[in-house]
GURO-761230 format. One record per residue (C-alpha): x negated, y, z; residue number from 1. Coordinates in pm, whole numbers. Layout:
{{X Y Z} NUM}
...
end
This chain:
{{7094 2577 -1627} 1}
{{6765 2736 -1508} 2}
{{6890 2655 -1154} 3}
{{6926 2296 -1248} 4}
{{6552 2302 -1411} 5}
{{6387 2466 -1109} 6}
{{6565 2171 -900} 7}
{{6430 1929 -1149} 8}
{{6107 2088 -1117} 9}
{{6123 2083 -741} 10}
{{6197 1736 -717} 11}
{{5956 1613 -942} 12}
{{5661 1808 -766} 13}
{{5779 1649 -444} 14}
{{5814 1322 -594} 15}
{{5412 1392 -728} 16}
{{5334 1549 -354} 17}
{{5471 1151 -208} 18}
{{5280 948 -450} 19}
{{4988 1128 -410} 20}
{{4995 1088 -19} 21}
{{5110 745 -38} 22}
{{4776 622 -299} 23}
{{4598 765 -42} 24}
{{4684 534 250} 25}
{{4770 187 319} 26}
{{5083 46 135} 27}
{{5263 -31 531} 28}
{{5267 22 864} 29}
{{5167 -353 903} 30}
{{4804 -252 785} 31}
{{4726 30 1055} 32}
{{4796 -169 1327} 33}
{{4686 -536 1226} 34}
{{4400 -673 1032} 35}
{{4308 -1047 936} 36}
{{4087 -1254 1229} 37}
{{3997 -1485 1046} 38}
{{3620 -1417 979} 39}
{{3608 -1660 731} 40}
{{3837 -1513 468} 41}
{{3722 -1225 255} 42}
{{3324 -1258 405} 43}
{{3189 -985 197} 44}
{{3431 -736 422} 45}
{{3331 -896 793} 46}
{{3025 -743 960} 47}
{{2862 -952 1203} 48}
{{2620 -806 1482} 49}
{{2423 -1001 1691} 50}
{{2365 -866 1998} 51}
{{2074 -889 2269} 52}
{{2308 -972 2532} 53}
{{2351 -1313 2351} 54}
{{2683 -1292 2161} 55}
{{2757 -1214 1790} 56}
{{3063 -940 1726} 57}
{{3208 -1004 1390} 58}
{{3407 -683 1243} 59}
{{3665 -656 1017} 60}
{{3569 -368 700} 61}
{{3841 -197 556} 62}
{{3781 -66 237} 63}
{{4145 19 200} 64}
{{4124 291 518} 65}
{{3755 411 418} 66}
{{3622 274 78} 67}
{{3285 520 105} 68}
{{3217 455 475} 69}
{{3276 58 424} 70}
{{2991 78 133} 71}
{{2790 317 353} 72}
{{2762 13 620} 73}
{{2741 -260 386} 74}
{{2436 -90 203} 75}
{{2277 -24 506} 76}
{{2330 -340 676} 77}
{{2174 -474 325} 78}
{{1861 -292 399} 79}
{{1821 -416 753} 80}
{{1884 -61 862} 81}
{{2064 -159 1185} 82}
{{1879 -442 1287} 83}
{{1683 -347 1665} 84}
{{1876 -27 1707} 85}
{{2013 27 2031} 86}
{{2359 126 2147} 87}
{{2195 486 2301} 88}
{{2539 599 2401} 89}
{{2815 405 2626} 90}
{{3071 525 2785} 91}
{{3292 343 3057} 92}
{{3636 349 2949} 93}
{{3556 486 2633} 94}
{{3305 328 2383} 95}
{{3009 167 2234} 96}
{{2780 412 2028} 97}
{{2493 276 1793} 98}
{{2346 347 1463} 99}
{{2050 544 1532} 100}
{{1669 426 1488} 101}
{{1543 728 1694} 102}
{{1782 589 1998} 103}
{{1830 963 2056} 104}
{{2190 1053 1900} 105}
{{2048 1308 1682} 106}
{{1901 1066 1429} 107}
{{2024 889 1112} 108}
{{1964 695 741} 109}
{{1797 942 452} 110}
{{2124 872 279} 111}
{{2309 1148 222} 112}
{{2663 1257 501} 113}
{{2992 1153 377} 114}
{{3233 1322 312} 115}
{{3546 1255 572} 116}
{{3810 974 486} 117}
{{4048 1020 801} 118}
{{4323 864 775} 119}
{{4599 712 1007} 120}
{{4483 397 1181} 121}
{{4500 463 1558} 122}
{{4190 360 1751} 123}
{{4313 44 1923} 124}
{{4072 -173 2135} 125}
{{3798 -285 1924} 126}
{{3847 -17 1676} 127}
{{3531 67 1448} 128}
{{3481 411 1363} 129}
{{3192 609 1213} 130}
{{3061 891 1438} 131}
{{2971 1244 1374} 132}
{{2707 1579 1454} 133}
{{2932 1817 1624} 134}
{{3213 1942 1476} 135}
{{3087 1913 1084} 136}
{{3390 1638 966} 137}
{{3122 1599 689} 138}
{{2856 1473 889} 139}
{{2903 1105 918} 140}
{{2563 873 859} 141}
{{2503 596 1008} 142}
{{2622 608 1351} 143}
{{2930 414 1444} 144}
{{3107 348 1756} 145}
{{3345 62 1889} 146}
{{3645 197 2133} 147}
{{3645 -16 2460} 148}
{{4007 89 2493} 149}
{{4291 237 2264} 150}
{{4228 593 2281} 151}
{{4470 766 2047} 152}
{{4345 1132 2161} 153}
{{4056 1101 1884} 154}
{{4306 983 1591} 155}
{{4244 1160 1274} 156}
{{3952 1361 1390} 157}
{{3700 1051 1318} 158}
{{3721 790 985} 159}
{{3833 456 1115} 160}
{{3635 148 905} 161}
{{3725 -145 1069} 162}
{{3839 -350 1400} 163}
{{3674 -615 1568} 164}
{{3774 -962 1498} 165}
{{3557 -1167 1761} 166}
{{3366 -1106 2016} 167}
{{3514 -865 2191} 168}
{{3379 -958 2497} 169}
{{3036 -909 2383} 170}
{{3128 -542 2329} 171}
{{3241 -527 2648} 172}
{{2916 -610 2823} 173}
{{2685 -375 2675} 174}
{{2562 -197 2882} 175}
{{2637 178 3005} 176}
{{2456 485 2978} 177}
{{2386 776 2772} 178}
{{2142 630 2704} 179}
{{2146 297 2909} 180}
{{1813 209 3129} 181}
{{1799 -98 2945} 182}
{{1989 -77 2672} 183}
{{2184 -315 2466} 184}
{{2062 -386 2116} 185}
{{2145 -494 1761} 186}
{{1923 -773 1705} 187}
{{2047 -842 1368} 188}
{{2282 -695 1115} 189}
{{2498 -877 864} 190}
{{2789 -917 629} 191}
{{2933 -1272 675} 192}
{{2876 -1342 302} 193}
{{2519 -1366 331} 194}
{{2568 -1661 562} 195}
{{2295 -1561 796} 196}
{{2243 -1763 1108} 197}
{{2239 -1592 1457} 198}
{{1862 -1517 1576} 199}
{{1704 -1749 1818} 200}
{{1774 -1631 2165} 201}
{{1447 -1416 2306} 202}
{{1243 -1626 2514} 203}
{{1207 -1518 2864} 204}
{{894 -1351 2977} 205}
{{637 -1501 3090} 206}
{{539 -1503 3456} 207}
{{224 -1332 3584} 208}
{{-1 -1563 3721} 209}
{{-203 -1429 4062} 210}
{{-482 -1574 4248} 211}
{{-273 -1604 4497} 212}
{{-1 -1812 4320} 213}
{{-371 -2036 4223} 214}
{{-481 -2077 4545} 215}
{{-131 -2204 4692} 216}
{{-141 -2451 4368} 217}
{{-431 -2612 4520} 218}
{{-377 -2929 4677} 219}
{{-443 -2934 5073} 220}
{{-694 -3212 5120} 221}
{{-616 -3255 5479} 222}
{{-964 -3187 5613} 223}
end
């Protein structure tokens, strides 16, 4: 009889041990690996940035990998936070880095780090993750970068939020460095629910006007 309770109790703590995992990731398979395109459904979860190099990126949030990151971005986006930080760090064949006023790395919000919320989502192409100081799996702020390619070497080590929806392209062509000579920017910030249109492209600069560009201007009057 006491054999048959200690099974009992064996059983039930590994029944306890599965839920427990199992609250604390995505119900199937199915929702590491896909997410819904369609920016249009479920606006309050798709973060839109509008990039300098002309093109809007719209992002997928998943609360349901990262609940406190997801709300991290969405306040801060909220605030206008993001809007004219660079991307300070980019990596070919790697990623997109951003999320840091002082363009330095080393810089953040005055919110307070979060806590880690790994989990199992593999960094696909176009994957959104929030990035870190050092080794401290605590130290998440503000920073975020966007995976050019999959790179499943860095799964579980930094908390997945989201996955590009559109765009992609855009990500693409920002440009490299560490940081970049002229780097790519976020000119604005949004979550698709506040409906805000894209920014006006930036007129060019104007050209500098010489004497000698004057003096050609005059007219030859042939004597």
């Amino acid at each position: 009889m006491a054999q048959d309770s200690a099974a009992e109790d064996l059983a039930q703590d590994a029944t306890e041990a599965l839920e427990a995992e199992t609250n604390e990731v995505p119900a199937s398979i199915a929702d590491y690996w896909t997410v819904d395109a369609d920016a249009a459904a479920d606006p309050e979860n798709v973060w839109l940035l509008d990039l300098s190099n002309g093109g809007r990126v719209a992002i997928r949030l998943k609360p349901q990998w990262a609940p406190e990151h997801v709300e991290r971005i969405k306040t801060l986006t909220q605030q206008g936070f993001y809007d004219g930080v660079i991307f300070h760090r980019v990596i070919e064949g790697f990623m997109a880095q951003s999320g840091d006023p002082s363009g330095t790395g080393r810089g953040g919000s005055e919110l307070p780090d979060l806590k880690e919320e790994f989990n199992r989502v593999p960094h696909l192409r176009g994957t959104v993750s929030m990035a870190r100081m050092g080794n401290s799996v605590d130290s998440a702020n503000s920073q975020f970068f966007i995976v050019f390619y999959p790179t499943m070497a860095i799964d579980g080590k930094y908390t997945v939020f989201g996955r590009v929806i559109g765009g992609m392209d855009k990500v693409d062509a920002i440009t490299r460095g560490e940081p970049p000579a002229n780097p790519t920017r976020i000119v604005q910030a949004s979550l698709a629910s506040q409906n805000k249109p894209a920014p006006a492209p930036m007129a060019a600069p104007a050209q500098e006007i010489t004497a000698d560009m004057l003096n050609n201007a005059v007219p030859d009057s042939g004597q």
